[in-house]
C-alpha positions in Angstrom: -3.7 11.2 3.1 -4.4 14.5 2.2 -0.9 16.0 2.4 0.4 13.1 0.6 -2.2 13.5 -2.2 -1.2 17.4 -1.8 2.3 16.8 -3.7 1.1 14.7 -5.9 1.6 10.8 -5.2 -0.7 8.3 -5.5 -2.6 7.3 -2.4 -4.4 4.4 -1.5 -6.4 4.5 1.5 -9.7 2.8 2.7 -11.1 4.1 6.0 -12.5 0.9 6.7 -9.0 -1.1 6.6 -6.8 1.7 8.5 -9.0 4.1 10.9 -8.2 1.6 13.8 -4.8 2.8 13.8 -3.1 4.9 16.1 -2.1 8.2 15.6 0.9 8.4 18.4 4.2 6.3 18.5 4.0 3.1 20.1 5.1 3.5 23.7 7.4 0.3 23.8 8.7 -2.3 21.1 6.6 -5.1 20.7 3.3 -3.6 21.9 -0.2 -3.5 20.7 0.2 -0.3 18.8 3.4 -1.7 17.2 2.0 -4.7 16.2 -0.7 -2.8 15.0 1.4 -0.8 12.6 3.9 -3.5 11.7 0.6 -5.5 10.4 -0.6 -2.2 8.6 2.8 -1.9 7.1 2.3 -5.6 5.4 -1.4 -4.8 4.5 -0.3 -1.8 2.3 2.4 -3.7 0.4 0.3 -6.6 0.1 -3.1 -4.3 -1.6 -0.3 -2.5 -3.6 1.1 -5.7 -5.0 -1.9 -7.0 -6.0 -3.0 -4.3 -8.1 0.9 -4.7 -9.7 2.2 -1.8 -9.3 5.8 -1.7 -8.6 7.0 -0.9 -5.0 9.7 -0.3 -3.5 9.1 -0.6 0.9 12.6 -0.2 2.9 13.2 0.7 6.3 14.3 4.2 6.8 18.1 3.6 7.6 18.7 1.3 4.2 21.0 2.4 2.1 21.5 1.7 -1.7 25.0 2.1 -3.4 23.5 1.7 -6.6 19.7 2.6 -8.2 17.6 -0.3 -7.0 15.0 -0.5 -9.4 17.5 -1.1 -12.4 18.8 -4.1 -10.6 14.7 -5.3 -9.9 13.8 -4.2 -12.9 16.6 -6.2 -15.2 14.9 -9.0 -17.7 18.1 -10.7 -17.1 18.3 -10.7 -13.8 18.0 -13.4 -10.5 15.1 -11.3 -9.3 13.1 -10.1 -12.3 10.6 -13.3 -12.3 9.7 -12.5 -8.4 6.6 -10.4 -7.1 7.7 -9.6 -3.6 11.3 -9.7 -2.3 11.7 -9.4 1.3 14.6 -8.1 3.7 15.6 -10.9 6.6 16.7 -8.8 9.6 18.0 -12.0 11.5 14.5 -11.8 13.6 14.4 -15.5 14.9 11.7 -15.6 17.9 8.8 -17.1 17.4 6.8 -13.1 17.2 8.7 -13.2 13.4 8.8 -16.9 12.5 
């Protein structure tokens, strides 16, 4: 939190909500600290969203060919109407359903 308000950006963080997490990696996919994280991951764009600000949340190995925020941002376009837009990863067990 600190080095993040450090250069500048806006933080949001309640100790309350987000001391339980862990501080080291997860030691395999799929376990309690991953879990953990994943559902921390969803909390923050959730609080975010419903203070409207805008947000863009992407997993680090997405790549845009064009600016995204013009084409979120366009009055006239399919997704301008939406609050939350979310990326399908073809995840089909019943963990992501």
């Amino acid at each position: 939190e600190k080095i993040v308000r450090g250069l500048g950006v806006a933080v949001f963080y309640e100790e309350w909500l987000f001391k339980h997490l862990p501080s080291k990696a997860a030691p395999s996919y799929g376990d309690n600290v991953f879990t953990d994280m994943m559902y921390a991951k969803v909390l923050a764009v959730q609080l975010i969203n419903h203070i409207e600000y805008d947000l863009l949340f992407q997993d680090v190995d997405v790549i845009w060919y064009k600016h995204p925020l013009t084409y979120f941002q366009d009055k006239n376009g399919p997704y301008h109407d939406f609050d939350i837009l979310f990326q399908d990863d073809g995840a089909r067990s019943k963990r992501f359903a």
